[in-house]
N, C-alpha and C positions, 0 to 999 in steps of 0.2 A: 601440516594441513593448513590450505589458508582460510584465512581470518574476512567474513563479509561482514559488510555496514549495511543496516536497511535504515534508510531513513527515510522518514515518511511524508509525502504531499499530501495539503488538503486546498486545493484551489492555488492562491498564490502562497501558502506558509508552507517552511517545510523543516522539520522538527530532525535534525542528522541525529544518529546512532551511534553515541559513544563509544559502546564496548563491542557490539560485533559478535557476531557468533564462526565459532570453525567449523565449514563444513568438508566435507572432502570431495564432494563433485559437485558440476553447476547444476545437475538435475534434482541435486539435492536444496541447492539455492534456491530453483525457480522455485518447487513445491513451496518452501519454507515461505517465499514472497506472496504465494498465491494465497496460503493462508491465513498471513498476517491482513493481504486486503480481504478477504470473506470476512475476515472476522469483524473490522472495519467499517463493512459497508453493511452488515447486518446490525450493528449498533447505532450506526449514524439512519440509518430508516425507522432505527425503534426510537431515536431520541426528537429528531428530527422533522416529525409524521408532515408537519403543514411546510416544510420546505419544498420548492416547485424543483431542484435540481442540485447534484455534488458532484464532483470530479476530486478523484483522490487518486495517488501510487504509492507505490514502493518502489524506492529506485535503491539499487543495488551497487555498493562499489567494494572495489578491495584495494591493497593500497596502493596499487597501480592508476586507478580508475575507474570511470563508469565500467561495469559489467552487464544488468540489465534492467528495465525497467517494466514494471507492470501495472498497466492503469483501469480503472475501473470509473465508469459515470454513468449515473442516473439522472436523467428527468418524471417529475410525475404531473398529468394530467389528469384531475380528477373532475369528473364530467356531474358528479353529486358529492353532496357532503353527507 
């Protein structure tokens, strides 16, 4: 089964994934990536409230290389406080 790497963007940092997890299909990848960024982008808006904008991924490789990437970015304009 192969072995992915998610490691994660936040803007310009990007924190790689030492150990990887084994999935056995890329459908199973994407999911896994989508939910590491929901999970992500619902923490960084709780922690975050007065920040105006985030750009964050999951970029995905295995030990060949890139495989895929999934990016998520918020801006917020708040018209009242």
């Amino acid at each position: 089964m192969p072995r992915y790497y998610f490691d994660i963007r936040e803007g310009d940092d990007l924190a790689p994934d030492e150990e990887g997890l084994d999935l056995p299909s890329i459908e199973l990848v994407q999911e896994e990536a989508a939910r590491v960024l929901a999970d992500m982008a619902r923490d960084t808006v709780r922690k975050d409230r007065d920040k105006a904008g985030h750009e964050m991924a999951i970029e995905v490789r295995d030990d060949h290389g890139p495989v895929l990437q999934v990016k998520f970015t918020f801006e917020m304009d708040r018209h009242r406080n």
